[in-house]
C-alpha positions as CSV (number, residue, x, y, z in Angstrom):
1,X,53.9,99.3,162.4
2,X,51.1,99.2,164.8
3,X,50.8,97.0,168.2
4,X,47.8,95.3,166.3
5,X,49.3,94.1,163.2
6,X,52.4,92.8,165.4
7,X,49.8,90.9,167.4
8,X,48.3,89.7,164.3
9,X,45.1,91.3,165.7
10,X,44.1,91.9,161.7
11,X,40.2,91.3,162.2
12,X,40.4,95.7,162.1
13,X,42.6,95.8,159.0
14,X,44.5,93.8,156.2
15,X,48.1,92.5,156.7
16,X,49.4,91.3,153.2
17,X,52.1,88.8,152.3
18,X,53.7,87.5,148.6
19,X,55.6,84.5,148.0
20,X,58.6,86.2,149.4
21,X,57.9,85.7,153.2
22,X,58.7,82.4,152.1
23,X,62.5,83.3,151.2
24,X,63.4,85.2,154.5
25,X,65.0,83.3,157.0
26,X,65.5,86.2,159.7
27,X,64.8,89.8,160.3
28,X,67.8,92.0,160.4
29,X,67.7,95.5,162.1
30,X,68.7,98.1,159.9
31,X,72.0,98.5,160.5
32,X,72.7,95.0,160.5
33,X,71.6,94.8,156.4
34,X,73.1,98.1,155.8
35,X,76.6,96.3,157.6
36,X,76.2,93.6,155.2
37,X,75.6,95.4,152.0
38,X,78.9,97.4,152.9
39,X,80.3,94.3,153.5
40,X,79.4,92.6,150.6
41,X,79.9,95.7,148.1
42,X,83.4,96.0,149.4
43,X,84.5,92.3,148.8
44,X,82.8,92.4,145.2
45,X,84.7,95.8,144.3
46,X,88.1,94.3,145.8
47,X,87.1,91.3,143.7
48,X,86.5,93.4,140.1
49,X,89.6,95.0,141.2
50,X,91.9,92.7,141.4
């Protein structure tokens, strides 16, 4: 992502957003949302088999 569109400098290009900016409340690094799908996917497979 460019320095610009960080700075919301978008006068020299278009910076699009849906209804779901709406529905995040943070902005995980990567490996923080690839920790918590691990995490999650092992709890619900521990669940289903149980």
């Amino acid at each position: 992502m460019s320095c610009k569109v960080l700075a919301m400098e978008n006068r020299e290009g278009i910076v699009t957003a849906g209804q779901v900016v709406g529905l995040m409340d943070d902005i995980s690094t990567c490996a923080a949302l690839l920790d918590c799908i691990v995490a999650d996917c092992k709890q619900r497979l521990f669940i289903a088999s149980s």
